[in-house]
C-alpha positions in Angstrom: 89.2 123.1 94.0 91.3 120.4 93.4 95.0 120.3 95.3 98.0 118.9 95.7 100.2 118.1 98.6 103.8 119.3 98.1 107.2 119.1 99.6 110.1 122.1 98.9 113.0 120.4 97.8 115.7 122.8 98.8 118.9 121.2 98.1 117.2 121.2 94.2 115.3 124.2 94.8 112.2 122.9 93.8 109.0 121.5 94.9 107.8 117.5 94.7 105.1 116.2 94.7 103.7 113.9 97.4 100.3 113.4 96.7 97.0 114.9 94.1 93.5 115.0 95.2 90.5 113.1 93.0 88.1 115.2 95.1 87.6 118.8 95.7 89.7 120.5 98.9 87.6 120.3 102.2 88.8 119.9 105.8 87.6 115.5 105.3 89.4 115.3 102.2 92.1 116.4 103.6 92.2 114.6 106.7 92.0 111.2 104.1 94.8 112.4 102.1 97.2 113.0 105.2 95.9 110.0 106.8 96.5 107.6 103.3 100.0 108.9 103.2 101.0 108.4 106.5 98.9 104.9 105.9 101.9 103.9 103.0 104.8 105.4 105.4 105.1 108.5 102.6 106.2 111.1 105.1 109.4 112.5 105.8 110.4 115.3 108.3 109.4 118.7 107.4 106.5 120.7 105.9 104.3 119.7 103.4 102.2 122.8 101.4 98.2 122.2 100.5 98.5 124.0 97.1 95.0 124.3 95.1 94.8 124.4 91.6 92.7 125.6 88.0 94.0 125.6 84.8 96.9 123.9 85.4 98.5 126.4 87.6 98.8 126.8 91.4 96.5 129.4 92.5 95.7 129.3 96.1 97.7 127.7 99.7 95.4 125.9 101.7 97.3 124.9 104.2 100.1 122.8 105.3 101.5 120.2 107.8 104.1 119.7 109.3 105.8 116.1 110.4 108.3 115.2 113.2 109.7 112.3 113.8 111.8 112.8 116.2 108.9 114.2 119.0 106.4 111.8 117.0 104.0 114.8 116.1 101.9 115.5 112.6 100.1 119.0 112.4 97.5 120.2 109.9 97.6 124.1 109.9 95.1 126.3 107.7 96.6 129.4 108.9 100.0 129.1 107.7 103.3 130.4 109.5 105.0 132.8 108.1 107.9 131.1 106.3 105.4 128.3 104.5 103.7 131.9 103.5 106.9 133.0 101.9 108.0 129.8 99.9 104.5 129.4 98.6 104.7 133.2 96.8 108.1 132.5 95.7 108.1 129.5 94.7 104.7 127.9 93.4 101.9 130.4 93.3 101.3 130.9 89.4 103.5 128.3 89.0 102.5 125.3 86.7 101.5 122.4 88.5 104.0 119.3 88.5 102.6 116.5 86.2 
């Protein structure tokens, strides 16, 4: 399943998007992906979903990770909190998957 790494917006209420695999989701092609981005200084405080997707739509979480700056800490998570849990069903699954 192919994914891609998103940010919630919430000022705009909305999701960006930060990044879109070329390869199917494992645990190595995710470790590239975060480690590319934070290669090209992409990251900004917060937490960043793993959405997969078919058909154009979002149709599974995969995880997320979540970046600090300020205690200089990057976390990959497969299990996600409760809150992450909650955006992702109101806010992306089914959804159509930004171009």
């Amino acid at each position: 399943m192919k994914f891609h790494v998103l940010k919630p917006d919430f000022d705009n209420e909305e999701m960006v998007k930060v990044y879109t695999s070329n390869e199917d989701f494992n645990k190595q092609t995710v470790r590239e992906c975060l480690y590319g981005i934070g290669k090209t200084e992409q990251w900004e405080p917060g937490f960043y979903m793993i959405a997969g997707y078919e058909n154009d739509k979002y149709v599974e979480l995969l995880g997320c990770y979540a970046h600090s700056v300020d205690f200089e800490i990057a976390l990959y998570f497969d299990k996600v909190p409760p809150v992450v849990d909650e955006v992702w069903e109101n806010l992306v699954k089914g959804e159509k998957i930004i171009q």
